[in-house]
N, C-alpha and C positions, 0 to 999 in steps of 0.2 A: 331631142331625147333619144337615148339607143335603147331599144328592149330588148332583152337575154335571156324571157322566159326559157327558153330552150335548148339557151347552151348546157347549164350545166344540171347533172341528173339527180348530182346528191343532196340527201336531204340535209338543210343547213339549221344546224341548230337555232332554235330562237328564244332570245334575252327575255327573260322575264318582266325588264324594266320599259320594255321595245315601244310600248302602245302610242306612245306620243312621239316621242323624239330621241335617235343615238349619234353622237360625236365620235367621231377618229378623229386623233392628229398625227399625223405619221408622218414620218421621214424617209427619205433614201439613202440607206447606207449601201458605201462603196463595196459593201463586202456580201453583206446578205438580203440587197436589195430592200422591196418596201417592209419598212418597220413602226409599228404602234409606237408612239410615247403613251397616249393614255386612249382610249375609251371611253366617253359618258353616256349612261350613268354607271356602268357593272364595266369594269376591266379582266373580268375572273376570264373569259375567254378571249382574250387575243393570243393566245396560242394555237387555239381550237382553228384547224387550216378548214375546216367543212364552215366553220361559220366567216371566218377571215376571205372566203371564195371571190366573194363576189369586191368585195374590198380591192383586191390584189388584181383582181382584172379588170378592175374600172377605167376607162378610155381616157381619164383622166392624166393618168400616169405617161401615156404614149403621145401627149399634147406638148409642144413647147412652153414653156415657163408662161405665165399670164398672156396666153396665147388669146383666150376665151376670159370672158367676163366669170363662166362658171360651165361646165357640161355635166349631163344626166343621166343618171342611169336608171332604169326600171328591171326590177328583179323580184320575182317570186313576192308580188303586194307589194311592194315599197320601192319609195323613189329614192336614189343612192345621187346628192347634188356632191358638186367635185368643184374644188378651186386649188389652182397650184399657185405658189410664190416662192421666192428666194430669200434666204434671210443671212444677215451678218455670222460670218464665222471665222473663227480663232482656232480650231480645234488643227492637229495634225491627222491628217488623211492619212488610207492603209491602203492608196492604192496608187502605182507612179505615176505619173504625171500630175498630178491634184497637191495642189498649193493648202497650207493650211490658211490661205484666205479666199479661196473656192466656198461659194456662198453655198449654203445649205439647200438642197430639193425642200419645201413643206407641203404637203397636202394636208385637206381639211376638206371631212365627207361628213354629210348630215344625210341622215337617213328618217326620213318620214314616210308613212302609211301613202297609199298612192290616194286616198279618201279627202287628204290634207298639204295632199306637193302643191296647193297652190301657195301656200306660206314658206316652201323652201327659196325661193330665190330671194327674198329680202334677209331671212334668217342665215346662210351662208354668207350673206355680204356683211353683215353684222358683227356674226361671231369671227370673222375675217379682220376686219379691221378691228376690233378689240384687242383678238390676240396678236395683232403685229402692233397696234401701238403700244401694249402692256409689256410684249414678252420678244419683240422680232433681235432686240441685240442678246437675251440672253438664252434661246431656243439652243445655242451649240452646245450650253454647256448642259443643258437638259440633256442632247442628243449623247455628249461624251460621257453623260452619267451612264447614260443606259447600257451604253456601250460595255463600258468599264466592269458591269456587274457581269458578264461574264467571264469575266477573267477567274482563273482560279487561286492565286494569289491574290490577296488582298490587302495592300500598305495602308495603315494608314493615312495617310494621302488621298490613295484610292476610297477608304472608307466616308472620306471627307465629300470628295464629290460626286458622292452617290448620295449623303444623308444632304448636301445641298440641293441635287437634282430634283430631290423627293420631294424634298420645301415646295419646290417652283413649282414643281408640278400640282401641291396640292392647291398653289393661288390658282393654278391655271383652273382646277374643277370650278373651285368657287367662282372664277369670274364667266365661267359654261355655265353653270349655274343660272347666276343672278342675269345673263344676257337670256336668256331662253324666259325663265319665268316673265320679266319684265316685255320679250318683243309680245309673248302669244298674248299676255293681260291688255296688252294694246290694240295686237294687230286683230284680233276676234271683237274686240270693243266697234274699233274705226270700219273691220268692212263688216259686220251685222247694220250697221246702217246703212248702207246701199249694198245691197246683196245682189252676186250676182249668182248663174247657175252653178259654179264651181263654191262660192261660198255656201250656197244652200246644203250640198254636199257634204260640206265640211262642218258646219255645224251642226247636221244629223247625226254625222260620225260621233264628233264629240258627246251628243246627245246620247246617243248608243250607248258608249263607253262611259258615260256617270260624267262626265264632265258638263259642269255649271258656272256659270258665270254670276259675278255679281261684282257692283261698284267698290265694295267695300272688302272682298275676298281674293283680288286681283284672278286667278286662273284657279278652281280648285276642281276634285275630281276625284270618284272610285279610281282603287287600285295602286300602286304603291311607285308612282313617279317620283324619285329623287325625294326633296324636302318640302314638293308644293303641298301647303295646307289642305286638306282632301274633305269635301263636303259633301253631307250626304242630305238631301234636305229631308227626308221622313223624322231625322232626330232633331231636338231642340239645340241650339247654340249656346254651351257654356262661358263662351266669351261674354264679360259685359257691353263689350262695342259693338257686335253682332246682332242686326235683328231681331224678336222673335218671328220662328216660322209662322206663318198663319194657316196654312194648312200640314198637318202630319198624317201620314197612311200608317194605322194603326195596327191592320191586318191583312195579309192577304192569306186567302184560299180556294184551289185548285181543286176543282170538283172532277173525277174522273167520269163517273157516271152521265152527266149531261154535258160533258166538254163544254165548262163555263171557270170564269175566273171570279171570285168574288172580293169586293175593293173597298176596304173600310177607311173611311177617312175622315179626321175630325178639323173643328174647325177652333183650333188654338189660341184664339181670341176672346176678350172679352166683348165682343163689340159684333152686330149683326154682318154677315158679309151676303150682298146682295148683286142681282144681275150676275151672277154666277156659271158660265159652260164647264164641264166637264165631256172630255175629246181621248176616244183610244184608239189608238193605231196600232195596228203590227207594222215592223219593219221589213222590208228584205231588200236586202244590196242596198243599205244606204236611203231606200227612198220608202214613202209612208204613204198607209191606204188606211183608212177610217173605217173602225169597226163599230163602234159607239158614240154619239154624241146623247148629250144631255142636259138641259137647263134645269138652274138650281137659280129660283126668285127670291128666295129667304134661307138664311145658314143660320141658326140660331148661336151663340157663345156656347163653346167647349159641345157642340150638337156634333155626335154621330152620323154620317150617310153612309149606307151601302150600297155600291155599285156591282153589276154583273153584265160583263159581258161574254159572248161567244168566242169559243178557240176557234181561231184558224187551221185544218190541217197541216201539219207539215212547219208549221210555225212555233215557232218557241218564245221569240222576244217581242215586248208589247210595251208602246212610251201611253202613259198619262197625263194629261195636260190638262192643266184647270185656271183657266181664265177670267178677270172682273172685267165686264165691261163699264165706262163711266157714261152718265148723261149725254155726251158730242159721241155715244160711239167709239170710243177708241179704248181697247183692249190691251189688258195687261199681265201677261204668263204671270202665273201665283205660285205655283209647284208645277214640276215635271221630273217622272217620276219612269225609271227603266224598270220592267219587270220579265225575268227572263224564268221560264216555267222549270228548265232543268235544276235552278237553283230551288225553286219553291219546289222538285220533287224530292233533289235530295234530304233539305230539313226536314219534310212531314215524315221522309222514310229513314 
């Protein structure tokens, strides 16, 4: 892995969509070097040469064609994976010597949070062979669309394969798409069962960020990633296939006078819920210290508890975890629950 905290000084805009996962598929054209075809999930900045930075100098580029299985970059939080390949081309070149069957440069950069690069090197290999078994003979004429639009003239013809370009490129999102949703629904399933230190890490992160898992919901999560279903478990499931929650946090409030948080939570069932922990932690950098715990013997149907624990100085964000234990002792997360104080200032104010 190379790190570049340092090379470069400008501040690089960042994607709103960025929190979990972004795609480039880029090409090397003979004429203006490395160039976007698309971006996932937000294309609106690949113009943007401050956010494009780290893209354009990734060590990637300077490797011989499938030199490396894949090389890495680490930049400002996030891990920048790089795989180059060669692919079928037709297209006539704009520079001498270059055949119009001079195979096309592709790279393909996935960018994930440095919290979660431990799932970039199976996910590059993936979205890798997808898009070459889907798209590797038709990627020139994607490339000669792109090209084309900037022509200032525009023939018909020309008009032709540009709005064909567009097509391809749109299967191309949908198949980044459904390969992303489907590896994380898997790959967070398969290593939460033998966890190691790097997974622990990574599902804090997720943890952090509202992302939840369940058998039935494949990968869902606060904040506005692409088209995955986004679950929040304090609310009830409109879906009839979905669950009901069995615990919802009904209220929270931030008491400034005693630096305490106080945690209302009901119990959504009709049916008693017993052997009950409730667990609060603040977070910081990824890893959790215990601020509260608390046994709960008896929950009564649609019963109210309220919890209060202690602020942390200097701390803002706090996970709630509430637990059943069974008869053999083996514990089962019920709800877990982010609460981040700046948002509960801005609503009360």
């Amino acid at each position: 892995m190379v790190a570049v905290s340092d090379i470069f000084d400008i501040k690089v805009e960042k994607n709103p969509n960025e929190a979990l996962c972004v795609v480039y598929v880029m090409f090397f054209d003979e004429k203006r070097g490395q160039v976007p075809l698309l971006i996932y999930p937000d294309d609106r900045l690949r113009n943007d040469t401050r956010y494009m930075r780290p893209i354009n100098y990734h060590p990637v580029w300077f490797l011989e064609t499938e030199e490396l299985d894949h090389i890495d970059l680490e930049y400002k939080g996030y891990t920048f994976f790089g795989k180059k390949f060669l692919a079928k081309s037709e297209r006539q070149k704009r520079r001498a010597g270059l055949k119009a069957e001079t195979p096309e440069t592709i790279v393909i950069i996935v960018s994930l949070p440095v919290e979660i690069d431990i799932f970039g090197d199976e996910l590059i290999k993936r979205l890798t062979e997808e898009l070459r078994y889907n798209f590797e003979d038709k990627l020139y004429k994607v490339i000669e669309s792109e090209i084309v639009t900037d022509f200032v003239i525009k023939t018909p013809k020309i008009q032709e394969r540009i709005s064909q370009g567009m097509k391809t490129k749109v299967f191309m999102r949908e198949l980044i798409d459904k390969t992303i949703k489907e590896y994380f629904s898997k790959a967070i399933e398969t290593r939460a069962e033998s966890p190691s230190f790097k997974t622990q890490k990574a599902i804090s992160y997720f943890s952090l960020k509202g992302f939840e898992f369940s058998p039935l919901s494949s990968l869902k999560g606060e904040g506005g990633f692409t088209n995955i279903e986004l679950f929040d478990s304090s609310k009830k499931a409109t879906d009839s296939i979905l669950p009901l929650s069995q615990l919802v946090i009904t209220n929270l409030n931030f008491i400034e006078n005693s630096q305490e948080i106080e945690i209302t939570v009901q119990n959504n069932t009709d049916k008693d819920l017993t052997n009950m922990s409730v667990i609060i932690t603040h977070v910081k950098e990824y890893f959790e210290k215990e601020v509260m715990s608390q046994k709960v013997d008896f929950w009564f149907p649609q019963e109210e508890l309220l919890f209060v624990t202690p602020i942390v100085p200097h701390i803002d964000e706090y996970l709630v975890t509430i637990k059943q234990e069974d008869d053999i002792g083996i514990s089962e997360k019920i709800l877990i629950h982010r609460i981040d104080l700046k948002l509960i200032n801005k609503i009360s104010n």
